[in-house]
Every structure is written in C-alpha cells, then in structure tokens.
OpenMM code with the backbone's topology and positions (N, CA, C; nanometers):
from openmm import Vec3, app, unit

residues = "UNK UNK UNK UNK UNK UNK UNK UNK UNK UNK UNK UNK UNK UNK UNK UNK UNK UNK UNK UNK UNK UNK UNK UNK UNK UNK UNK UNK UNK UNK UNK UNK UNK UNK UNK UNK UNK UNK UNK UNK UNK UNK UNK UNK UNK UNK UNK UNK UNK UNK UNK UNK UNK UNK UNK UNK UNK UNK UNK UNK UNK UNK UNK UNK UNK UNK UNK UNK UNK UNK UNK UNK UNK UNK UNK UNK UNK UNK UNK UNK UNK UNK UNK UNK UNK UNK UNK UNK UNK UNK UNK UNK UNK UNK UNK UNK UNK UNK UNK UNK UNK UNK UNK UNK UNK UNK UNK UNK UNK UNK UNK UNK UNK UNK UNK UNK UNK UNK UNK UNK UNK UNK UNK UNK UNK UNK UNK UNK UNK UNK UNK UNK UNK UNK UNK UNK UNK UNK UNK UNK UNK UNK UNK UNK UNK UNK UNK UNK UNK UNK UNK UNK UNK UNK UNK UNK UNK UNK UNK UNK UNK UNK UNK UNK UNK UNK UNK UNK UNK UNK UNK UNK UNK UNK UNK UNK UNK UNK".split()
positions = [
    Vec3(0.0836, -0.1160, 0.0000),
    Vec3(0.0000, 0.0000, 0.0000),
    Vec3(0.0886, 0.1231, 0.0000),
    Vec3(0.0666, 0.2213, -0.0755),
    Vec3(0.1649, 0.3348, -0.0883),
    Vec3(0.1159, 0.4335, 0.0128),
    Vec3(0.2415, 0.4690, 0.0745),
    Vec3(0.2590, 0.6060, 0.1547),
    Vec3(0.2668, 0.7295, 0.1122),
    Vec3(0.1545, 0.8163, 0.1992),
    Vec3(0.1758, 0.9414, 0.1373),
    Vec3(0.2172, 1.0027, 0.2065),
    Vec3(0.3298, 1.1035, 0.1657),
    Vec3(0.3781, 1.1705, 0.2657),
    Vec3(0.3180, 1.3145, 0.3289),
    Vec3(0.3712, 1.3102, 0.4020),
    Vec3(0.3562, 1.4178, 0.5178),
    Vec3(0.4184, 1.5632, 0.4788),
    Vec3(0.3744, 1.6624, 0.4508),
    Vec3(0.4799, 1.8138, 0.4802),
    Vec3(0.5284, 1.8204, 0.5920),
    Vec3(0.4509, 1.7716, 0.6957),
    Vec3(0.5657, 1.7708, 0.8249),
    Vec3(0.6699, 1.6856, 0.8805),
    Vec3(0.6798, 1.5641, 0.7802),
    Vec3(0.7534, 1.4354, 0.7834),
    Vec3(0.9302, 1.5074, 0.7829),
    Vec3(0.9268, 1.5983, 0.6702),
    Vec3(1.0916, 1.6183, 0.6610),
    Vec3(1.1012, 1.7653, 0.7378),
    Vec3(1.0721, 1.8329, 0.8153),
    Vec3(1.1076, 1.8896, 0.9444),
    Vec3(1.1221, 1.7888, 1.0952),
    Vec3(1.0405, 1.6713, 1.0731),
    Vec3(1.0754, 1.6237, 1.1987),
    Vec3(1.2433, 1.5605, 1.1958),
    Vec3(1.2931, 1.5370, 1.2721),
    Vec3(1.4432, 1.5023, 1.3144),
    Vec3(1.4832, 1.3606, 1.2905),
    Vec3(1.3812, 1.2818, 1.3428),
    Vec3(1.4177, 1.1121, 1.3532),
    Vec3(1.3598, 1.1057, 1.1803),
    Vec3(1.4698, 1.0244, 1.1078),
    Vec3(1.3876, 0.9604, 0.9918),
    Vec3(1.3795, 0.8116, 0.9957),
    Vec3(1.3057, 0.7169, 1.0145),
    Vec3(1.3303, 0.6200, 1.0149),
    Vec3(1.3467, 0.5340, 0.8661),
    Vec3(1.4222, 0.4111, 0.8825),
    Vec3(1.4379, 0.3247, 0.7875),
    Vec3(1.3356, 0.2842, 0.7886),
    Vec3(1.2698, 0.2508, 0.7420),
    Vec3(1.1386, 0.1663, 0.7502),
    Vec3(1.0621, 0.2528, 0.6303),
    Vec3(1.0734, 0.3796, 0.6376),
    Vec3(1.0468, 0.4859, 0.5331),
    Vec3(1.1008, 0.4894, 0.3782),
    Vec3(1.2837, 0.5177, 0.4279),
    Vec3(1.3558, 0.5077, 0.3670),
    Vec3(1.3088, 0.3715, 0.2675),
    Vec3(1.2788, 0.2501, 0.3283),
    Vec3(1.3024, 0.1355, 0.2563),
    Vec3(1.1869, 0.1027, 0.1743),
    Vec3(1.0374, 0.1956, 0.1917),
    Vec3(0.9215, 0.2028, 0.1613),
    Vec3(0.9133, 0.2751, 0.0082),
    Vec3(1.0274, 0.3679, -0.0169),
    Vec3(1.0371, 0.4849, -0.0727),
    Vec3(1.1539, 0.4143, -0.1315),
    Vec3(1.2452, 0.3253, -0.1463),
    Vec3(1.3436, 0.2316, -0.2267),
    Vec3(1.2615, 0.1429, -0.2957),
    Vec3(1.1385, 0.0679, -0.2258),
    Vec3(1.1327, -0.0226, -0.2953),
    Vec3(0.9769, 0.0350, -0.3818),
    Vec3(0.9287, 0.1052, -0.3751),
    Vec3(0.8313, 0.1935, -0.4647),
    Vec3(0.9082, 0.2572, -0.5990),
    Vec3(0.9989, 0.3008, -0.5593),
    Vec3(1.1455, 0.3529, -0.6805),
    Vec3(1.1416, 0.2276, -0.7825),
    Vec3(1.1883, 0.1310, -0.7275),
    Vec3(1.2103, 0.0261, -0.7825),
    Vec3(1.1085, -0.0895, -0.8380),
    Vec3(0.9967, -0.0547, -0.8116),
    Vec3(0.8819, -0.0997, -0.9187),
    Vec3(0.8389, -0.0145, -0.9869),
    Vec3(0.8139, 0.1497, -0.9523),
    Vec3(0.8078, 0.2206, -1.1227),
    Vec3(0.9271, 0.1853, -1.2154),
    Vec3(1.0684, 0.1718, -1.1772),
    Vec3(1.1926, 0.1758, -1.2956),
    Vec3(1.1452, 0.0278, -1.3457),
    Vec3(1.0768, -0.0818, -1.2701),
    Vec3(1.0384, -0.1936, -1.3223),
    Vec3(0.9642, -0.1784, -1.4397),
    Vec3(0.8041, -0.1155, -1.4486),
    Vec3(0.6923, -0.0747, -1.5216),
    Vec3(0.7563, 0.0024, -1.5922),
    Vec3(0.8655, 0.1049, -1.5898),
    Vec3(0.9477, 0.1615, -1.7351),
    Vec3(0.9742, 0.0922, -1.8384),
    Vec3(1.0837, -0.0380, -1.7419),
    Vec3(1.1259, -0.1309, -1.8623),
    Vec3(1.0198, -0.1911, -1.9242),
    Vec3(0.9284, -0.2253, -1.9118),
    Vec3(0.7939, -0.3234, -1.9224),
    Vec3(0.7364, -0.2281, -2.0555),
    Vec3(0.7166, -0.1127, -2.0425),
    Vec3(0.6559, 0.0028, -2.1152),
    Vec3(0.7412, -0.0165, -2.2468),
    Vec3(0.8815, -0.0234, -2.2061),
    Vec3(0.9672, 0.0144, -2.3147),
    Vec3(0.9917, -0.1084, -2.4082),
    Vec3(0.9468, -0.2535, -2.3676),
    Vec3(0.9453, -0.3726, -2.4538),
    Vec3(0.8269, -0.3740, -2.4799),
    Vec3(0.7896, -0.3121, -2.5558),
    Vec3(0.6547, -0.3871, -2.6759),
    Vec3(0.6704, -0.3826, -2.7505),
    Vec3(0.6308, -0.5045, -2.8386),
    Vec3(0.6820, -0.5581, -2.9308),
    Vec3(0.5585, -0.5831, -3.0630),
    Vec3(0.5931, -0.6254, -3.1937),
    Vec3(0.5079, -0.5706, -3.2851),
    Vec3(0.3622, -0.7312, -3.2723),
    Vec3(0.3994, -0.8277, -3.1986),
    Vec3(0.3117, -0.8832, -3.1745),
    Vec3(0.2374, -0.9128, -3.0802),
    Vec3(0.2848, -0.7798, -2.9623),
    Vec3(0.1797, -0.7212, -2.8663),
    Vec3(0.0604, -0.6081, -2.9732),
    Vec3(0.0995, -0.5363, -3.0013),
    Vec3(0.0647, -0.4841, -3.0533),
    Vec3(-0.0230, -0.4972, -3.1280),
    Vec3(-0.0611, -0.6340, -3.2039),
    Vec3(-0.1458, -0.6942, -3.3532),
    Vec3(-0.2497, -0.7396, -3.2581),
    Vec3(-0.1818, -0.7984, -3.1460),
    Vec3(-0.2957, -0.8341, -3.0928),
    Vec3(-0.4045, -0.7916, -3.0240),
    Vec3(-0.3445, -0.6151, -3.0387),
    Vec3(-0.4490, -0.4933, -2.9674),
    Vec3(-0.5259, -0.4530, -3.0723),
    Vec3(-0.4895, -0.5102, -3.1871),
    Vec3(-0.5671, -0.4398, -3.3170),
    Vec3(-0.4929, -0.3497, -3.4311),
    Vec3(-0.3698, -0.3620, -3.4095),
    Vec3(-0.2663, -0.2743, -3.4592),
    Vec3(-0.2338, -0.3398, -3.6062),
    Vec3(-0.2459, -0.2451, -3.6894),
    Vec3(-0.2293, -0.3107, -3.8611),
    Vec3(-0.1147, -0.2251, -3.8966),
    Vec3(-0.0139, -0.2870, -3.9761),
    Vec3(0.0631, -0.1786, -3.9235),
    Vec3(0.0815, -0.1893, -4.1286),
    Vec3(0.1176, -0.0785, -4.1609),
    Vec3(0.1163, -0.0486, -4.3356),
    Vec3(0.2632, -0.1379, -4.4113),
    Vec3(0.3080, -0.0939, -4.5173),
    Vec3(0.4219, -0.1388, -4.5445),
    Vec3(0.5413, -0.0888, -4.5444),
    Vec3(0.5888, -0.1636, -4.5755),
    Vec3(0.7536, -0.1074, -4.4360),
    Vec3(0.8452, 0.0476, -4.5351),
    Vec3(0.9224, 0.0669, -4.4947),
    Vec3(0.9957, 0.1485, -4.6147),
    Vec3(1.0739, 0.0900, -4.6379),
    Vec3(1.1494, -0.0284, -4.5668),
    Vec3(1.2612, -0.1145, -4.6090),
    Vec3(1.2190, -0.1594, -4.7271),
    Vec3(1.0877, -0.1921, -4.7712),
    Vec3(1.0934, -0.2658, -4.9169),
    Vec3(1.0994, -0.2005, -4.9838),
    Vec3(1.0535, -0.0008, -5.0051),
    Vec3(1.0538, 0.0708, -5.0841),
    Vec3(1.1626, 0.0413, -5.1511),
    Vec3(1.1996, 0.1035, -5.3278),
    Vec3(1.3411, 0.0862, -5.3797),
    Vec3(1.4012, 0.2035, -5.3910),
    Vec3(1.4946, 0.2200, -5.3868),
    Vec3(1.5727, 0.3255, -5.4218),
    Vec3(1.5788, 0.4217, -5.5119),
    Vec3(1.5622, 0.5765, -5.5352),
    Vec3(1.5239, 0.6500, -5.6405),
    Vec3(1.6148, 0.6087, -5.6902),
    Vec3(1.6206, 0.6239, -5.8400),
    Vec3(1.6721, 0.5955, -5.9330),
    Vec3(1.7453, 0.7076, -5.9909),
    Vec3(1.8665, 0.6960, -5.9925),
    Vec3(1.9543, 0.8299, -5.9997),
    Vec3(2.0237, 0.8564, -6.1697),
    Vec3(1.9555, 0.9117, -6.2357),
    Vec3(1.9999, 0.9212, -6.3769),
    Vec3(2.0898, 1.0578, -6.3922),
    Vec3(2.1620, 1.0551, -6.4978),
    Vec3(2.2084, 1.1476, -6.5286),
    Vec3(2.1446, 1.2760, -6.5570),
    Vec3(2.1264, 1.3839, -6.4679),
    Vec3(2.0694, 1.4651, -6.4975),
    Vec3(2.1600, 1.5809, -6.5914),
    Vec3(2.1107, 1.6091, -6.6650),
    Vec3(2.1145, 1.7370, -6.7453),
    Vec3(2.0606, 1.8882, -6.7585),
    Vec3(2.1422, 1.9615, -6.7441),
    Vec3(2.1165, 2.0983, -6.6697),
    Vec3(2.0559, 2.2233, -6.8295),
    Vec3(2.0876, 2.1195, -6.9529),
    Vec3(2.0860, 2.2421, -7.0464),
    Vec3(1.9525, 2.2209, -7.1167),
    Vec3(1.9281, 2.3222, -7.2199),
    Vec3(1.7843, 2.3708, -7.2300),
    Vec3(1.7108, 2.2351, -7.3479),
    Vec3(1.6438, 2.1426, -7.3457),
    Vec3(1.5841, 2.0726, -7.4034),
    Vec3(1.4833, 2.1380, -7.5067),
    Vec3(1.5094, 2.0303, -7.6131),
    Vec3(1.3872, 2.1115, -7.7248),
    Vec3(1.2723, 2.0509, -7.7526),
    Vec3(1.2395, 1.9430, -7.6594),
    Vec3(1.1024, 1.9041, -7.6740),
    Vec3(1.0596, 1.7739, -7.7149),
    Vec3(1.1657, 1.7012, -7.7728),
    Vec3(1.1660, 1.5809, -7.8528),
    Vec3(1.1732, 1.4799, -7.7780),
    Vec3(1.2155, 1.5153, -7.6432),
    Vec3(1.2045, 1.3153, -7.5872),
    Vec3(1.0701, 1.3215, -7.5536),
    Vec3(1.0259, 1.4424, -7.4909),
    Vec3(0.8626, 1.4373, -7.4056),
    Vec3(0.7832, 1.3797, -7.5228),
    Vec3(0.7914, 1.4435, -7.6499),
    Vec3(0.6695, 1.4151, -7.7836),
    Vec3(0.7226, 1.2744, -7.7832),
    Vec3(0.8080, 1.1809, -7.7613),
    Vec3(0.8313, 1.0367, -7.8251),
    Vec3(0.8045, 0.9866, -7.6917),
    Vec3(0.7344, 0.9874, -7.6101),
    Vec3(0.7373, 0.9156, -7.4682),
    Vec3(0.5803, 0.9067, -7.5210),
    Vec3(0.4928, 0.9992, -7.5066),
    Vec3(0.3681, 1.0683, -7.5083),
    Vec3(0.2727, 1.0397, -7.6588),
    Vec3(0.3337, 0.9163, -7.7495),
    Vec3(0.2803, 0.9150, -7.8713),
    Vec3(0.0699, 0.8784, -7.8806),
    Vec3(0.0528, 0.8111, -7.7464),
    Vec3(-0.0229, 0.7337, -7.7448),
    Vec3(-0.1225, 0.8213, -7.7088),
    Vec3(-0.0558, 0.8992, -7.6032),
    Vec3(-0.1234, 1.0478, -7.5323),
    Vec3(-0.1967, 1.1620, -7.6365),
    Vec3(-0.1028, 1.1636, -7.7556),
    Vec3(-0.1626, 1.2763, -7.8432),
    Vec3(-0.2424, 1.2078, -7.9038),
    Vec3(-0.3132, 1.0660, -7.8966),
    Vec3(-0.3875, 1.0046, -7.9626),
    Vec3(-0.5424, 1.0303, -7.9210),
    Vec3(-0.5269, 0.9995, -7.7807),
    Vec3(-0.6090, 1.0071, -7.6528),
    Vec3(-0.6855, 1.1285, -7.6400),
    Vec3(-0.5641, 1.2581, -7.6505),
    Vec3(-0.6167, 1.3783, -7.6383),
    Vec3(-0.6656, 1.4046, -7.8458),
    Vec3(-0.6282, 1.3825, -7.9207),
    Vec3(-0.7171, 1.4545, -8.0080),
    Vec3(-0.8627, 1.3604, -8.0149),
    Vec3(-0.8348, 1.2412, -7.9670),
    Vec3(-0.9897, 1.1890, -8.0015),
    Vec3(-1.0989, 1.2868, -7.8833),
    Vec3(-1.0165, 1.2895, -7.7237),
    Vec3(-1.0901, 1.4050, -7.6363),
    Vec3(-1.1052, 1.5305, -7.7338),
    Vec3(-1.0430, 1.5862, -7.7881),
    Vec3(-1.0517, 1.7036, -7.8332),
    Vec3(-1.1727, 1.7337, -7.9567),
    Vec3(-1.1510, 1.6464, -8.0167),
    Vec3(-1.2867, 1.6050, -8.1229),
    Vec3(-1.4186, 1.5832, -8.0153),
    Vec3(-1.4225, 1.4982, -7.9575),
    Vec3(-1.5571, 1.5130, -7.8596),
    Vec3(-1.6248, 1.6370, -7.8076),
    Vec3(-1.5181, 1.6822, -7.7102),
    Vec3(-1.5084, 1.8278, -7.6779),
    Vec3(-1.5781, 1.9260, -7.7576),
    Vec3(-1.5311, 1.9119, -7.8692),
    Vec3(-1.5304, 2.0245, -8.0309),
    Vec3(-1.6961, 2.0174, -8.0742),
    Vec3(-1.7173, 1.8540, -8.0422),
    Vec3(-1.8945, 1.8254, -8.0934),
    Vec3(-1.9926, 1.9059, -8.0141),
    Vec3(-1.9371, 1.8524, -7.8765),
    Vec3(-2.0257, 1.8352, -7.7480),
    Vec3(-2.0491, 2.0355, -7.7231),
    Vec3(-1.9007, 2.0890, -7.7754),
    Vec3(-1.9926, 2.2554, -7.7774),
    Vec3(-2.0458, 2.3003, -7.9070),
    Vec3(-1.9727, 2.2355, -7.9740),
    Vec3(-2.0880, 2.2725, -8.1236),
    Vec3(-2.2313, 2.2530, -8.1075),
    Vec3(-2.2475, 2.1593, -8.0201),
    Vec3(-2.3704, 2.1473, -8.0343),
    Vec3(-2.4252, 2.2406, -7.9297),
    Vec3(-2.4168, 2.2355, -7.8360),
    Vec3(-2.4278, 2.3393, -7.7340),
    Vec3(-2.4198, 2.4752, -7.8262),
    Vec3(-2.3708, 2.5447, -7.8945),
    Vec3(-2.3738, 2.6537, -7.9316),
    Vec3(-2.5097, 2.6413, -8.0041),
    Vec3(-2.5049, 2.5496, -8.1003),
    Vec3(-2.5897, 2.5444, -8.1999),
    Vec3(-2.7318, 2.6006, -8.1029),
    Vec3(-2.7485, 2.4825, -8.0339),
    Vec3(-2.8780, 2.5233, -7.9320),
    Vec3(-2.9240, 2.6410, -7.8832),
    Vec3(-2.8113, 2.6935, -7.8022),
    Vec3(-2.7973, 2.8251, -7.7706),
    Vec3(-2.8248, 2.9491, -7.8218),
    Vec3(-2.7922, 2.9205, -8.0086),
    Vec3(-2.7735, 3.0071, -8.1183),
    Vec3(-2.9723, 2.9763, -8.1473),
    Vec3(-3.0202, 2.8501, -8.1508),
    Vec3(-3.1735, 2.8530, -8.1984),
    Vec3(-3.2666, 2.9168, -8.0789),
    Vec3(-3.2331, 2.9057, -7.9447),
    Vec3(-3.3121, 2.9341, -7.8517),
    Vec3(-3.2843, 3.1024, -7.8731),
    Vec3(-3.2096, 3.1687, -7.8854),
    Vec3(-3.1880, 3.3000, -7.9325),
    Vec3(-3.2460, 3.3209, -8.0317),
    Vec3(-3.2095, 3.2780, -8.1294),
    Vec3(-3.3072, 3.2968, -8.2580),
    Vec3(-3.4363, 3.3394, -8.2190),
    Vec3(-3.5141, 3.1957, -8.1322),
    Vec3(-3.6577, 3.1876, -8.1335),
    Vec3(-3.6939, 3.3040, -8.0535),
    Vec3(-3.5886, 3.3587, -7.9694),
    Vec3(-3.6814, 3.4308, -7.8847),
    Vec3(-3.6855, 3.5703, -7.9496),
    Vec3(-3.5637, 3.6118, -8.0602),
    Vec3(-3.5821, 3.7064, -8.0974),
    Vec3(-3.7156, 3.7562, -8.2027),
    Vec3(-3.7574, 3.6201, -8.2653),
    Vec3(-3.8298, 3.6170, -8.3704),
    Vec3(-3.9651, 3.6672, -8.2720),
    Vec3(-3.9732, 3.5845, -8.1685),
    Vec3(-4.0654, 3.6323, -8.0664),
    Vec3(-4.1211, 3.7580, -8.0195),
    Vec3(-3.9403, 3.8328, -8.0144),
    Vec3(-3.9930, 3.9590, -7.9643),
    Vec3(-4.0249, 4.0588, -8.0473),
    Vec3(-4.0043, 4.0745, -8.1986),
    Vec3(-4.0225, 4.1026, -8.3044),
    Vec3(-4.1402, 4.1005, -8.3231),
    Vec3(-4.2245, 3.9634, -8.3139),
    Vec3(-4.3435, 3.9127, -8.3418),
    Vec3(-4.4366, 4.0577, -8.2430),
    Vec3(-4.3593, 4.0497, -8.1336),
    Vec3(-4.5158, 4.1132, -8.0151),
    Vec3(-4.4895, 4.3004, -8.0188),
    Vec3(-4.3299, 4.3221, -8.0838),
    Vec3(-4.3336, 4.4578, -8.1224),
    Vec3(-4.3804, 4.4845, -8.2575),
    Vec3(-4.4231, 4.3782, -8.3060),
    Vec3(-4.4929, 4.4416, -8.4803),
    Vec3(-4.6866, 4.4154, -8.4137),
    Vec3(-4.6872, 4.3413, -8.3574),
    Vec3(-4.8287, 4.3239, -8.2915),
    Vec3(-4.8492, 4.4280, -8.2290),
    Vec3(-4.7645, 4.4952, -8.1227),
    Vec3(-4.8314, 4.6473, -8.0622),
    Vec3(-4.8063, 4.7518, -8.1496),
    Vec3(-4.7187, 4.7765, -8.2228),
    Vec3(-4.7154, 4.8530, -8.3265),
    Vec3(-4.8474, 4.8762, -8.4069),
    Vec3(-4.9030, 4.7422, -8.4480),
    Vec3(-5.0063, 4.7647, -8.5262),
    Vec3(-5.1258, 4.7723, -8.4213),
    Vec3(-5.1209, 4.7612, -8.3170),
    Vec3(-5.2770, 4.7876, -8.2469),
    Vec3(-5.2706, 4.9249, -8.1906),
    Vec3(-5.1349, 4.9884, -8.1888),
    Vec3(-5.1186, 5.1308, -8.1592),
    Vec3(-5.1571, 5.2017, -8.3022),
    Vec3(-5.1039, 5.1715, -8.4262),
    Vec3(-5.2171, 5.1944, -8.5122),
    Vec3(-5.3298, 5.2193, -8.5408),
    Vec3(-5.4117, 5.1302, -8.4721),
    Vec3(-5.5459, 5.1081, -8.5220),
    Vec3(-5.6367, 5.2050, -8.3839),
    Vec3(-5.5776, 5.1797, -8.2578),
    Vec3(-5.6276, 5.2595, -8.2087),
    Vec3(-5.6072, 5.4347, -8.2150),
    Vec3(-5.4942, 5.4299, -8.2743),
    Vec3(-5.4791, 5.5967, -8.3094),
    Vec3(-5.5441, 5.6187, -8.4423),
    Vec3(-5.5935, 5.5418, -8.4947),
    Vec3(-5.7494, 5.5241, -8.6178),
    Vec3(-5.8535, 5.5607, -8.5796),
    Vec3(-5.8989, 5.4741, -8.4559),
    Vec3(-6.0213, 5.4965, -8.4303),
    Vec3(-6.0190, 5.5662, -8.3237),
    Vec3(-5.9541, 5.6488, -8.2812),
    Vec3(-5.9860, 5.7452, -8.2229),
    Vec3(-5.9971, 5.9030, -8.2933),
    Vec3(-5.8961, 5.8824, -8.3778),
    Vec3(-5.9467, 6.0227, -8.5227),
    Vec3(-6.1356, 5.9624, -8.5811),
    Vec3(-6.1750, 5.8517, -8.5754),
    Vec3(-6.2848, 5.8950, -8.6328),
    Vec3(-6.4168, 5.8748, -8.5114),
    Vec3(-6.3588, 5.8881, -8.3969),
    Vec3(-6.4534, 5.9007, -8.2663),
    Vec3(-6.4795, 6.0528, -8.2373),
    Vec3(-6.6325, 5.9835, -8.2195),
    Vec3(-6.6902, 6.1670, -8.1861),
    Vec3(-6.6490, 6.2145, -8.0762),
    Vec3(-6.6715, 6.3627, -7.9965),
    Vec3(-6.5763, 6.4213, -7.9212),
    Vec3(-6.6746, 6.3183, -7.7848),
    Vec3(-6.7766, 6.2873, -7.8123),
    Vec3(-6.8321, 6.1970, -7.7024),
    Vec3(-6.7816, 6.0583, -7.6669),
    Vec3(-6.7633, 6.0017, -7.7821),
    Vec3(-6.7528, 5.8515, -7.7825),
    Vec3(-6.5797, 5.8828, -7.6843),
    Vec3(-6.5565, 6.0042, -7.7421),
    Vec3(-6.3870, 6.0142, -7.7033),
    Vec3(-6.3604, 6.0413, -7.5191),
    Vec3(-6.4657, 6.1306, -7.4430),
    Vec3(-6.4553, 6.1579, -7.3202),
    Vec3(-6.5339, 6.0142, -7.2771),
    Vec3(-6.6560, 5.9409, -7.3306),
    Vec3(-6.6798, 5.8259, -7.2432),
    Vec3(-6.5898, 5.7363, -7.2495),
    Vec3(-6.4898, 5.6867, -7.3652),
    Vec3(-6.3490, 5.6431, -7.3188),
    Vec3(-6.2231, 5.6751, -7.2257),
    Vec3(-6.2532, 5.7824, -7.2119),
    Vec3(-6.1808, 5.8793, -7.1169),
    Vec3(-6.2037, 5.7979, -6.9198),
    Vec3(-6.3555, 5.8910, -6.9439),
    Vec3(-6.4305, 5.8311, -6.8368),
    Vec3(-6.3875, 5.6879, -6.7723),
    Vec3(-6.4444, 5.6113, -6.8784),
    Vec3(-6.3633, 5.4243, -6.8557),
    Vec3(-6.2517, 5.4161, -6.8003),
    Vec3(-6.1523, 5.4771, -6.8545),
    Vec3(-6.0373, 5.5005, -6.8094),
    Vec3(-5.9881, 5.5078, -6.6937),
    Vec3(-6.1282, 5.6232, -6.6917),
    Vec3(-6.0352, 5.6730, -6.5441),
    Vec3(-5.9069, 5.8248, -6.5818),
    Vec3(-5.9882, 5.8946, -6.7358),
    Vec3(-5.8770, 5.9912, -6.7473),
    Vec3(-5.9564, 6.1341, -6.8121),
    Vec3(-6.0946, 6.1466, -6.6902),
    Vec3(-6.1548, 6.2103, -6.7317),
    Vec3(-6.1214, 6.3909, -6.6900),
    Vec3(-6.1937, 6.4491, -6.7697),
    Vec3(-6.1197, 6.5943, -6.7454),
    Vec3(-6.1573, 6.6586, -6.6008),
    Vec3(-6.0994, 6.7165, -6.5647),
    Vec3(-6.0631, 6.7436, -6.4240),
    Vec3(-6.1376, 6.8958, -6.4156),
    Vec3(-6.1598, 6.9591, -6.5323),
    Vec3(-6.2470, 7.0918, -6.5759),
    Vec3(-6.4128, 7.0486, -6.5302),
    Vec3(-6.4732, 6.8953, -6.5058),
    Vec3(-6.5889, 6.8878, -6.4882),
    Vec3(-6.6167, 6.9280, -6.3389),
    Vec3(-6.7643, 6.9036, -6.3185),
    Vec3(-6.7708, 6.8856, -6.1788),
    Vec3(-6.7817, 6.7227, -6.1305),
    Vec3(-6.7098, 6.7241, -6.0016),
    Vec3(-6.6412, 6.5845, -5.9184),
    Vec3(-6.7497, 6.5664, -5.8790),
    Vec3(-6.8840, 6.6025, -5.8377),
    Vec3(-6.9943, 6.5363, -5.7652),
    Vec3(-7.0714, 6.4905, -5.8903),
    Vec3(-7.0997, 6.5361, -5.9976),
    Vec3(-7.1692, 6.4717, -6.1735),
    Vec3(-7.0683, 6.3709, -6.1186),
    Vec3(-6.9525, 6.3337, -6.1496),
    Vec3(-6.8309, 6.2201, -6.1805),
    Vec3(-6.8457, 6.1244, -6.0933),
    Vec3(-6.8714, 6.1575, -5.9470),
    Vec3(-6.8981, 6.0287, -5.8592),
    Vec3(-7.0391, 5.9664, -5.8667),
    Vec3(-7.1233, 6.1083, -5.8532),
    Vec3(-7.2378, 6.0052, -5.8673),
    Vec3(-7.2646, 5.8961, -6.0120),
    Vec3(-7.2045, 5.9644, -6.1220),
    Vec3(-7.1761, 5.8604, -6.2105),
    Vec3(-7.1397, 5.7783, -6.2247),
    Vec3(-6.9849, 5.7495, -6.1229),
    Vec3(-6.9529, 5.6557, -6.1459),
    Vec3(-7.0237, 5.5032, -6.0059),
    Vec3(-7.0760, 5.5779, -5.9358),
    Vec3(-7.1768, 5.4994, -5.8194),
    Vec3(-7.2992, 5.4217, -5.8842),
    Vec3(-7.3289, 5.4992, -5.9973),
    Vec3(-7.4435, 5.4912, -6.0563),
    Vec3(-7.4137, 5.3794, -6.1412),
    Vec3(-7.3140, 5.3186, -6.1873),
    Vec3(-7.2058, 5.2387, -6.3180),
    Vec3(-7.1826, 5.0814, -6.1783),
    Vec3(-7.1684, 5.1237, -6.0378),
    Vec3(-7.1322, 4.9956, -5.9902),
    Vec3(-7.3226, 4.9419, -5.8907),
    Vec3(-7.3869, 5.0133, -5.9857),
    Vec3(-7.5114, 4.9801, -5.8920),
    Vec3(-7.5752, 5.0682, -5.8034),
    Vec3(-7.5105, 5.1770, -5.7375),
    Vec3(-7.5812, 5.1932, -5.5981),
    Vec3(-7.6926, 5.3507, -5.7098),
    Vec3(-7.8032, 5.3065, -5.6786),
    Vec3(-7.8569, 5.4409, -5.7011),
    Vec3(-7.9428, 5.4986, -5.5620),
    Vec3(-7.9538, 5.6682, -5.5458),
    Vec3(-7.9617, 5.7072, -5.4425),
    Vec3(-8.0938, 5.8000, -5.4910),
    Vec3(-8.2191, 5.8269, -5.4347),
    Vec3(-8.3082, 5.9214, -5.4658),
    Vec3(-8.2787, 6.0436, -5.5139),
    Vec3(-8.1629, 6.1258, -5.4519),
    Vec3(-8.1560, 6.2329, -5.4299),
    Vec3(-8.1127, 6.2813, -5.5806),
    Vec3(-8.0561, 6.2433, -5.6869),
    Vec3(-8.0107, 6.2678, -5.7688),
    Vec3(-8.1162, 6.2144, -5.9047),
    Vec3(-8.2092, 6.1606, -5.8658),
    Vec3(-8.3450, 6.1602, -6.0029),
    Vec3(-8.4151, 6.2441, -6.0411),
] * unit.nanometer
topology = app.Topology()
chain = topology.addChain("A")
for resn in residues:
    res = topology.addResidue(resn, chain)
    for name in ("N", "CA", "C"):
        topology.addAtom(name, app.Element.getBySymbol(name[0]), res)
C-alpha cells in the first residue's frame, strides 16, 4: 500500500528506515513498469488491433539518372507521349462536338426568342395603329366616355356629376339625384 507523505515528515528530526526502505522499494517498481513500457513488441501490438502499413525497407531506391542541366527542345517528351496525343485529339474532337452542339442550341433558342420579340413589337405597333385610327374617327363623345372608362376624365368637370356617375355604373342608385 503506498505512503503518502507528510509536509511535516521532513522537518521532523528522527527519519526512520522503515520509510527510507518504503520509498526504495516503490522507486524500484516504477523503474520496473518503465522497462515493461519500453518492450513492446510488434506482436503485442497486432494483438491490440494494430495493422501496421508497409515497411519502407521494401521501398526501392530512387533511381539516380544522369541529370542534365541544359535547355531541351522538346523531342524526348513528344516520343514518350505518342499514345497520349492520340487520346487527347480523339478528347478534343468530342469536346469540339459536345460545344458545337451546345452553341448550336444556344444560337436557336436565341433565334426563337428574338423572332418572338419582333413578333409582339410588330403586334403592338399595329394595335397602336389602329387605335390611333379609331380614335381620329370618334366623336368628341364617344372620345370623353373612353376617357371616363379610363379613369382619365377631365378634371375641368364637376367631381360630384363624376362620382355620382360613377356609383351609378357599380349599382348603388340614391333618390336624391333623379
């Protein structure tokens, strides 16, 4: 059972052995549990669950070629890479379709919408026409009860004629004005 010590243990005078030998042999089972700590081994270990990867000892050795410090013109990379420029122009042809066509699309949905908007500015064009027609051959009446409808009647009338008129247009009729 371990001893705990005292703050007042090392002011008192008498030390006894018995202490001393309590405090030797406690020393001497932690330096035990050190060594113990410090041998584990890789088939303690597997058997805790430990996977352990592959080693670097098997890695091989870079491979040390003659390097060359001066300016290359391009010719070993193109003869390494023959198979590569094969690869990439058939990608490149795909590529080339896959936005052609995409444009193409792009180019008709534009089209259509322009034809569209064309379509509805020649359509108000011509009904701005026809109503600036028939309003040159509307009498100066037919012309203020359009007004009226509107809601863009002349402001020169009187406002009590105008409401009760227009009260009179959603139903409500009142004695006072027959």
């Amino acid at each position: 059972m371990p001893r705990y010590q005292d703050a007042l243990d090392e002011l008192s005078a008498s030390d006894s052995d018995s202490e001393t030998d309590d405090l030797s042999i406690e020393a001497a089972r932690a330096q035990k549990k050190r060594k113990q700590a410090d041998k584990i081994d890789l088939h303690a270990l597997q058997q805790h669950g430990y996977k352990s990867g592959p080693s670097v000892l098997y890695v091989p050795a870079p491979k040390q070629d003659e390097q060359s410090w001066e300016w290359g013109s391009g010719k070993d990379a193109k003869a390494h890479d023959v198979d590569a420029d094969e690869e990439t122009a058939e990608a490149r042809e795909h590529t080339r379709a896959a936005a052609n066509a995409g444009a193409e699309a792009a180019a008709a949905i534009s089209h259509k919408a322009m034809q569209q908007n064309l379509k509805l500015k020649a359509d108000a064009r011509a009904e701005h026409k026809q109503l600036a027609h028939d309003k040159k051959q509307q009498t100066f009446q037919q012309k203020e009860k359009r007004k009226r409808d509107v809601g863009q009647a002349k402001s020169a009338k009187n406002y009590v004629e105008e409401e009760k008129r227009l009260a009179r247009n959603f139903g409500m009729y009142s004695g006072f004005d027959t």
